[in-house]
C-alpha positions, 0 to 999 in steps of 0.5 A: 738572465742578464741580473743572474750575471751581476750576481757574484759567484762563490769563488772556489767554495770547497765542495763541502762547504757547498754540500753543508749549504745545500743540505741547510736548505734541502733540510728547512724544506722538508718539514715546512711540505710535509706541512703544506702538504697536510693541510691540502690532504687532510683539511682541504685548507688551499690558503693555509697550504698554499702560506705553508708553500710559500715559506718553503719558497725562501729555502728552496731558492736558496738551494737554487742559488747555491746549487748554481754556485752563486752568492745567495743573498737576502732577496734570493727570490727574485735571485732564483726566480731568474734562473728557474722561473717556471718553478718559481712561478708554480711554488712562488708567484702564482700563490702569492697575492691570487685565489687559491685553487685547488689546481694551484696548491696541488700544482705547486706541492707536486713541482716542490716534491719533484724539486726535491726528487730531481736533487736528491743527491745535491740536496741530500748527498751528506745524509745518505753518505753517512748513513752508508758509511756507518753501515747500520742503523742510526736511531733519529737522536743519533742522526739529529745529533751528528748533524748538530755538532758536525754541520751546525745542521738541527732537525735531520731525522725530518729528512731521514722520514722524507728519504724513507718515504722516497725508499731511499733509507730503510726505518727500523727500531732500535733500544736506546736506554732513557738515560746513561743509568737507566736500566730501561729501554725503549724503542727508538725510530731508526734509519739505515742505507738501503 
C-alpha cells in the first residue's frame, strides 16, 4: 500500500482524457481474451492461453492504474498488483512461471471477464455513448474509423463484438457499396445502442 502513495497522481486529467486512456486499455484486452479464451475452449491448450492472459496482463493493469487516477508508468504491473492484488494474482502471478492447470487458465479468464463486466461503463463508456448518440447503426469501418481519427483509438469494432455479446449493443447489417463508384453493394456487420 505504501508504494501505490509514491506513485504521482494525474493532477487534474480532464475527464476525457481519462476516458480516451481507459477505453485505450479496456480496447487491447478484448481481443487478446477472446484469444486466450479460444484456445482454452477450442484447444485445450493451458500454456497457450495462459501466454494469451498474461499479454492482456499489461493493458489491464494500466486500466487499473489509471482507473485509480494514477500516473501509469512502464513497470504498471507490480503499480496494479498494489492496489488489486487478488486479481493480479489470479490473471498475473499465478500464471507466471508455474504448471498450467485447468483450474488456473479457467480462473483467470472468468476474473478478466468479470474485470471487464464490473467496468464496462469506465472501460467502455466512449463507445456506448457514441453508438447512443448516433441513434442508428454503424457499420464495424464506420465505428473503426471515427475511432481512429477522433481518440487515436484503432480496432473498436473488437469492442463493439465484446458488448454485443454481453447484450449491451445490437448487431445488424447494413449496405455499404465497395467503393465511392461502385454500384455494388454488400453487406457489412453493423452495431447499434440497445
Amino acid at each position: 500500500q505504501h508504494a501505490a502513495k509514491a506513485v504521482p497522481r494525474v493532477q487534474a486529467l480532464p475527464h476525457r482524457d481519462r476516458q480516451v486512456q481507459l477505453l485505450s486499455a479496456g480496447a487491447q484486452v478484448v481481443p487478446l481474451l477472446y484469444k486466450a479464451r479460444k484456445w482454452f475452449v477450442t484447444r485445450k491448450d493451458l500454456d497457450y492461453s495462459a501466454l494469451w492472459i498474461l499479454y492482456a496482463a499489461t493493458p489491464l493493469a494500466r486500466a487499473e492504474v489509471i482507473g485509480a487516477g494514477l500516473l501509469a508508468d512502464r513497470e504498471v504491473i507490480p503499480q496494479a498488483m498494489v492496489l488489486n492484488p487478488d486479481f493480479f494474482r489470479i490473471v498475473y502471478r499465478d500464471l507466471l512461471n508455474t504448471k498450467k492447470t485447468a483450474k488456473a487458465v479457467e480462473a483467470a479468464l472468468d476474473a478478466v471477464d468479470e474485470y471487464l463486466a464490473g467496468r464496462t461503463t469506465e472501460l467502455y463508456g466512449l463507445v456506448l455513448d457514441h453508438l447512443r448518440d448516433v441513434g442508428e447503426a454503424r457499420s464495424a469501418t464506420e465505428i473503426d474509423d471515427h475511432f481512429a481519427r477522433h481518440y487515436g483509438i484503432e480496432g473498436i469494432h473488437t469492442v463493439c463484438e465484446y458488448l454485443a455479446d454481453r447484450g449491451l449493443l445490437g448487431k445488424a447489417s447494413i449496405p455499404v457499396k465497395l467503393t465511392r463508384r461502385s454500384n455494388v453493394e454488400v453487406q457489412e456487420l453493423a452495431f447499434f445502442r440497445t
